[in-house]
C-alpha positions in Angstrom: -54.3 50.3 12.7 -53.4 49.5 9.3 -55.9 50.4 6.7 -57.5 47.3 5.0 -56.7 46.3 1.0 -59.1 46.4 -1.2 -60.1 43.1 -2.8 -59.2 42.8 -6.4 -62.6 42.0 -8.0 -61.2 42.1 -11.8 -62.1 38.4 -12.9 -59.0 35.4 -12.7 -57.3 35.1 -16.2 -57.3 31.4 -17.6 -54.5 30.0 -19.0 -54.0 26.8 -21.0 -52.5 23.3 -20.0 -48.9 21.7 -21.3 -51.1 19.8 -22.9 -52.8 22.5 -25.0 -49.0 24.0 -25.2 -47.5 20.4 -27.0 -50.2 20.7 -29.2 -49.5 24.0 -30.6 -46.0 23.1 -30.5 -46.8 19.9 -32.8 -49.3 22.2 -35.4 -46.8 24.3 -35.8 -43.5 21.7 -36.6 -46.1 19.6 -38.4 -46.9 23.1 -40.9 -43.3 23.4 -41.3 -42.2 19.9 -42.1 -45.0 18.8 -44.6 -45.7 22.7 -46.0 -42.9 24.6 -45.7 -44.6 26.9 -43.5 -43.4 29.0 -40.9 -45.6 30.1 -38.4 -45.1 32.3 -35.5 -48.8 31.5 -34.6 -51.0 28.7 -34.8 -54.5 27.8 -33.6 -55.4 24.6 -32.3 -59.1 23.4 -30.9 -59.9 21.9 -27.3 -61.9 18.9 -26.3 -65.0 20.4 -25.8 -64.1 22.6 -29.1 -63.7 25.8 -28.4 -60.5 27.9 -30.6 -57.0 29.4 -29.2 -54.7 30.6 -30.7 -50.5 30.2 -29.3 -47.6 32.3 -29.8 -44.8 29.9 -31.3 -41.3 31.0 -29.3 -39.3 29.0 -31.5 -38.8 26.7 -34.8 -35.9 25.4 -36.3 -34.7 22.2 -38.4 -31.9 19.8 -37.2 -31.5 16.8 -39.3 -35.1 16.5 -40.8 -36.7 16.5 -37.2 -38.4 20.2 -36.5 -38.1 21.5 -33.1 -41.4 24.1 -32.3 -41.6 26.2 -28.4 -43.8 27.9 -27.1 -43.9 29.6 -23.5 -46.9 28.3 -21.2 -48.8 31.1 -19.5 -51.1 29.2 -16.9 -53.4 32.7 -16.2 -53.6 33.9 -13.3 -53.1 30.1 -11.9 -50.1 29.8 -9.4 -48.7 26.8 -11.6 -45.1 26.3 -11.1 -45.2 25.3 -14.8 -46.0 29.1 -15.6 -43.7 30.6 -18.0 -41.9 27.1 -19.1 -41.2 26.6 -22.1 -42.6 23.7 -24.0 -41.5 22.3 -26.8 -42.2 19.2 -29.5 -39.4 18.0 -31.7 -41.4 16.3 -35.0 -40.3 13.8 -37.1 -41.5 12.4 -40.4 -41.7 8.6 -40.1 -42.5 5.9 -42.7 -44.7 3.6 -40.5 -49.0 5.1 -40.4 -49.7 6.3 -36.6 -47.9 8.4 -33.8 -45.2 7.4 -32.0 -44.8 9.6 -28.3 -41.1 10.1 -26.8 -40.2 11.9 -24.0 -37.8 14.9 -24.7 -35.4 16.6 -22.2 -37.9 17.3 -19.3 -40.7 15.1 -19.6 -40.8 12.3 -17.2 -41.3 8.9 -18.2 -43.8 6.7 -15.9 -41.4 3.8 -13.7 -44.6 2.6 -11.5 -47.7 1.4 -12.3 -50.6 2.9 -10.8 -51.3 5.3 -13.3 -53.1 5.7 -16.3 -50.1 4.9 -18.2 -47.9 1.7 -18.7 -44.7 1.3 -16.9 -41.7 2.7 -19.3 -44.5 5.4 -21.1 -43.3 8.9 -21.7 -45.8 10.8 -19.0 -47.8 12.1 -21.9 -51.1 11.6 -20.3 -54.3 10.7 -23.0 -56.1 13.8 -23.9 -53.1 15.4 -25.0 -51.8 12.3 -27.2 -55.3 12.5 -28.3 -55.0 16.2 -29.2 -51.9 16.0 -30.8 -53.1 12.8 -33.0 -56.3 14.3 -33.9 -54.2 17.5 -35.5 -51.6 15.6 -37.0 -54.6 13.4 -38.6 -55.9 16.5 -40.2 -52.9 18.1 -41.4 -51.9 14.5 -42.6 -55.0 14.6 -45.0 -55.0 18.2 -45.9 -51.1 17.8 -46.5 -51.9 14.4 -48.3 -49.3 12.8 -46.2 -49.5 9.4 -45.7 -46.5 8.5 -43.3 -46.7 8.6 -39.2 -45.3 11.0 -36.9 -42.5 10.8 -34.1 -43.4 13.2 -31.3 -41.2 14.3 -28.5 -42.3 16.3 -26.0 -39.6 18.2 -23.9 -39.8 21.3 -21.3 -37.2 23.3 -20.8 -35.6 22.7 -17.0 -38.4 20.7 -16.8 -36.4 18.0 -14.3 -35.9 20.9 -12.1 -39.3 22.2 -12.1 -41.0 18.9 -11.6 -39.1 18.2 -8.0 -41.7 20.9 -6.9 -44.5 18.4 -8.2 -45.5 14.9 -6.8 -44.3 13.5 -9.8 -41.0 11.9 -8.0 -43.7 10.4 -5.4 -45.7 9.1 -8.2 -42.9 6.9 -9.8 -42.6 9.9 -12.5 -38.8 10.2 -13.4 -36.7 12.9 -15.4 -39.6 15.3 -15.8 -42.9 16.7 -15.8 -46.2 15.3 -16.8 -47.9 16.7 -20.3 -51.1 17.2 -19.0 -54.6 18.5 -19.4 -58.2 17.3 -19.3 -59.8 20.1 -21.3 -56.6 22.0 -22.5 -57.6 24.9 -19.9 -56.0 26.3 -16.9 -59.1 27.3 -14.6 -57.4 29.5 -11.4 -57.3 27.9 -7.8 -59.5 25.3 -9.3 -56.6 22.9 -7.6 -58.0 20.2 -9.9 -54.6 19.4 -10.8 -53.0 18.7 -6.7 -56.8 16.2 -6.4 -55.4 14.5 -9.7 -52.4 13.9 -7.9 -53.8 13.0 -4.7 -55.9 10.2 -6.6 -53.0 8.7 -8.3 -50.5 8.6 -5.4 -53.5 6.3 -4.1 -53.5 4.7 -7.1 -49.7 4.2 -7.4 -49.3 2.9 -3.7 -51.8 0.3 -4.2 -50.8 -0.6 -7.8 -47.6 -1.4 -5.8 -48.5 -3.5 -3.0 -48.3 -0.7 -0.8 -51.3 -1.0 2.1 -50.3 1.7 4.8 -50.6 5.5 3.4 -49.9 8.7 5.1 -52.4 11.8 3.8 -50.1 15.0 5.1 -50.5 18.6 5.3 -47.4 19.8 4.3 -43.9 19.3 4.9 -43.2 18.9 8.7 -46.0 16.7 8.7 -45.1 14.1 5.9 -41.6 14.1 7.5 -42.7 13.4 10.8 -45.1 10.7 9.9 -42.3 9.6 7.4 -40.1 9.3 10.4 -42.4 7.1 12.6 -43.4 4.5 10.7 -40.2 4.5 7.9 -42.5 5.3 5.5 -41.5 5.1 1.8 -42.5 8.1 -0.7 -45.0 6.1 -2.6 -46.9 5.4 0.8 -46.8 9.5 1.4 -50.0 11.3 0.3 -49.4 15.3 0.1 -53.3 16.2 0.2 -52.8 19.8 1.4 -56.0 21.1 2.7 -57.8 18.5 0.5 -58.7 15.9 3.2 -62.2 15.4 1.5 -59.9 14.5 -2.0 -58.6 11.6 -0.3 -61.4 10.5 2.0 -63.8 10.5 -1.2 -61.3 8.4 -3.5 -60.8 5.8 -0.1 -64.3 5.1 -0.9 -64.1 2.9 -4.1 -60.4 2.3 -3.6 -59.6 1.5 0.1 -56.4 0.7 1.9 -55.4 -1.1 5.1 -54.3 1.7 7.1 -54.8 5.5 6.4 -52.5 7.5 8.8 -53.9 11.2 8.7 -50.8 13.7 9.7 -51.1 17.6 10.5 -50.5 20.9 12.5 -53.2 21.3 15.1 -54.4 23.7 13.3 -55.7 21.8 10.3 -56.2 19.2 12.7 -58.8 21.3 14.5 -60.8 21.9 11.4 -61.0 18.3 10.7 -62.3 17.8 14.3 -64.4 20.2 13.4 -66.2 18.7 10.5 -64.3 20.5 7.6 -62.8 18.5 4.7 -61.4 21.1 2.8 -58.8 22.7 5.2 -57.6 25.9 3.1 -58.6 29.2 5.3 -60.4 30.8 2.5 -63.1 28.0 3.2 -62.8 27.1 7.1 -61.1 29.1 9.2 -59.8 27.5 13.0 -63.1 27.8 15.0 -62.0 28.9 18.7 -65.5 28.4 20.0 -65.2 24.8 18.7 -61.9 24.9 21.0 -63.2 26.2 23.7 -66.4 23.3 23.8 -63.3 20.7 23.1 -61.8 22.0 26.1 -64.7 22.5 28.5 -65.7 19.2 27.6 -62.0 18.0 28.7 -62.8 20.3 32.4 -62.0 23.2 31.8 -62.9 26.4 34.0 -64.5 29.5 33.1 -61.1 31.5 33.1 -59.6 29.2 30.8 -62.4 29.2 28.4 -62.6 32.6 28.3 -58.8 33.0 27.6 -59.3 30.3 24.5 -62.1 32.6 23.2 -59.9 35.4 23.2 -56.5 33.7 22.0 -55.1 34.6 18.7 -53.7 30.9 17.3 -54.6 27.0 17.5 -50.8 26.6 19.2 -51.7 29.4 21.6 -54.7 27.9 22.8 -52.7 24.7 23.4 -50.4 26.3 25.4 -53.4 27.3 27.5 -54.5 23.8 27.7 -51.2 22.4 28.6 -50.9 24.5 31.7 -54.3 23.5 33.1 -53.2 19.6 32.5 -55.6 18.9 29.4 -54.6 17.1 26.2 -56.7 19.3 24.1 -54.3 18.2 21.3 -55.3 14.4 22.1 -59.2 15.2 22.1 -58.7 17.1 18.2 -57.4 14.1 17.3 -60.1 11.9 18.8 -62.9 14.4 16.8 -60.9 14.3 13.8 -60.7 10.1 13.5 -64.2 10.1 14.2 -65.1 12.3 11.5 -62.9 10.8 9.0 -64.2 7.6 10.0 -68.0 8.3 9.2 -66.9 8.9 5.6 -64.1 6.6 4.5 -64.6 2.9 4.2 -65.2 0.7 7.7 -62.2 -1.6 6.6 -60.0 1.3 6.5 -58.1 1.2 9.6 -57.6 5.1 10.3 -55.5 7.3 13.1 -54.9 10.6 13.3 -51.7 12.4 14.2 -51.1 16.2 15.1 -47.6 17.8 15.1 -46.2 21.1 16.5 -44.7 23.6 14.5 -41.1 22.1 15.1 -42.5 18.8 13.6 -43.0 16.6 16.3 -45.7 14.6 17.4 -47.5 15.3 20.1 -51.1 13.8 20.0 -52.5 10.5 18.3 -56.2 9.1 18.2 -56.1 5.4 16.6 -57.4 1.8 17.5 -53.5 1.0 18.1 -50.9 2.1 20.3 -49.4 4.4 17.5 -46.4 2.8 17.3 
C-alpha cells in the first residue's frame, strides 16, 4: 500500500486583490508625478483599515503620464491572476475628480447586468473608491488641485481572463479590477459565487429567462447543445449549487436547467448544495437506498456498497434494467425545488463522462 501524506497544517498565506494591487500601483505614479518621488515601495490602507505595504515592479515616465507595476501575489489562493502584473498609467488632468480608463488588459463591461454601466472600464467600486480616496490625500498633502486620469492595465491580461467568466459576463478585452476588502482569503471561492450572482444578473438584465447552472465543461456543452443555449444563459456554478439556488431566491427566472456528472448529481440528490469533495463526498449507501427503492436485489446492493465510483455503480444498475441515473435526477429536482422559488420552472440533467445525456427529471419532456 502506499504510505499516506501528511497533511500540511502550516496556516494558508493571504494575498491581496487587483484591486489592492491598482492601488499601490496609483500611490506610487501619483508620488512620482506630483513629488518627484521614486518609490520602490508604497503602503496603501484597506477598507476595513488595516496597512500593507507593495513592492512596486516598475515606474517610468512617457509623455507626462507615469506608468507604476507591481506583480500580484494572491497567497496561497489558486487565482489564475497570481503572479500578473498590474499596472496604472497616471495622468495629471486640469478638470477636479478621477477619470477611470481601461489599459491593455482590463476589460470594459458590453452588457448590463452588472454593477457597472454598459461601455465602463470593469473597474469595479471599492477599488475606484480606493484609488480616489488615496489620490484625495496625496492631492491635499501635495496641494494639488487638478484631477487624475487612471488607467488600469494587466499585463496579458486578455489571455488570462478567457480562463474567467468574464467573456460570459459581457466583460470584453480583459479582466475585472476587483476586490471587496483588498484581501485574497484562500479557497474562500468568494470570487467564482460573485460571478455566479452576476451571470444571473447579466442574463436577466438581458432578457434572458432560460439559464443553465453547470458543473464543468462537458456539462455546460452538453446542455449548450440541447437547448442552443447562448453563453450569457450558461451559469458555471462548479460545486456551488447552493450559490445559485440562494440568489434564485430574490432574483428568479423562468426556467433553471441544472446540468452535471452523476456524480455531483448524486450529492444533489442527496441533499448537498455545496458539491466539492472536501465537503460531501458521493454517498454509496445513499445509492444503494436509490436503487433498492428502484427493485433492486440483495446481490446488487451489495455490489453498489462495495463499488469504487458513481459511473461504476451505474453500470451495475444498467445491467439489472434500472434507471438509477433517472431516479438521481428525480431526488435532485426535488431537492432543488424545496429551496428555489415555486415560479421557477426547474429540471435536472445528468451526463456521462463523454458528455452526453443520459437522465432528465423535469415537468416537460426535456426537449
Amino acid at each position: 500500500m502506499w504510505e499516506e501524506s501528511k497533511e500540511n497544517t502550516k496556516p494558508l498565506r493571504t494575498g491581496l486583490t487587483t484591486g489592492s494591487c491598482a492601488t499601490a500601483c496609483t500611490v506610487a505614479a501619483a508620488h512620482f508625478l506630483l513629488g518627484e518621488k521614486r518609490l520602490n515601495k508604497v503602503s496603501i490602507t484597506l477598507p476595513k483599515g488595516k496597512e500593507v505595504d507593495l513592492p512596486i515592479t516598475e515606474l517610468a515616465l512617457v509623455k507626462h503620464v507615469c506608468k507604476a507595476s507591481t506583480i500580484k501575489d494572491a497567497g496561497d489562493d489558486p487565482d489564475v491572476t497570481h503572479g500578473a502584473t498590474v499596472f496604472v498609467e497616471l495622468a495629471l488632468v486640469e478638470h477636479v475628480g478621477v477619470i477611470f480608463k481601461a489599459a491593455t488588459g482590463v476589460g470594459t463591461v458590453t452588457k448590463a447586468g452588472l454593477v457597472l454601466d454598459v461601455g465602463e472600464p470593469a473597474i469595479n467600486p471599492v477599488p475606484r473608491k480606493m484609488m480616489q480616496e488615496h489620490l484625495q490625500k496625496m492631492a491635499m498633502f501635495y496641494q494639488y488641485n487638478g484631477g487624475f486620469e487612471v488607467a488600469v492595465g494587466v499585463i496579458n491580461g486578455e489571455a488570462i481572463a478567457q480562463k474567467t467568466m468574464n467573456p460570459k459576463l459581457g466583460i470584453l478585452g480583459g479582466l475585472s479590477i476587483l476586490g471587496t476588502t483588498g484581501i485574497v482569503r484562500p479557497y474562500s471561492c468568494a470570487a467564482w459565487i460573485a460571478s455566479i450572482h452576476q451571470g444571473i444578473d447579466v442574463a436577466k438584465a438581458n432578457g434572458i429567462q432560460h439559464i443553465a447552472a453547470t458543473t464543468g465543461n462537458t456539462s455546460e456543452e452538453a446542455i449548450r447543445n440541447h437547448y442552443q443555449l447562448e453563453d450569457s444563459a450558461l451559469i458555471e456554478m462548479g460545486d456551488f449549487a447552493g450559490a445559485v439556488f440562494k440568489h434564485l431566491r430574490k432574483n428568479p427566472v423562468a426556467k433553471l436547467s441544472i446540468c452535471g456528472g452523476l456524480g455531483k448529481v448524486s450529492k444533489l440528490a442527496n441533499r448537498h448544495m455545496d458539491l466539492n469533495s472536501r465537503v460531501s463526498s458521493i454517498d454509496f449507501k445513499h445509492l444503494a437506498k436509490t436503487a433498492e427503492e428502484l427493485g433492486a436485489n440483495e446481490q446488487l446492493l451489495a455490489a453498489i456498497l462495495g463499488a469504487n465510483t458513481s459511473i461504476e455503480v451505474l453500470q451495475l444498475c444498467n445491467e439489472q434494467g434500472l434507471d438509477l441515473a433517472a431516479a438521481l435526477c428525480e431526488k435532485a429536482l426535488a431537492f432543488a425545488e424545496s429551496i428555489v422559488p415555486a415560479e421557477v420552472d426547474v429540471e435536472v440533467w445528468a451526463t456521462n463522462r463523454q458528455g452526453n445525456l443520459i437522465a432528465y427529471a423535469g415537468k416537460g419532456s426535456g426537449v
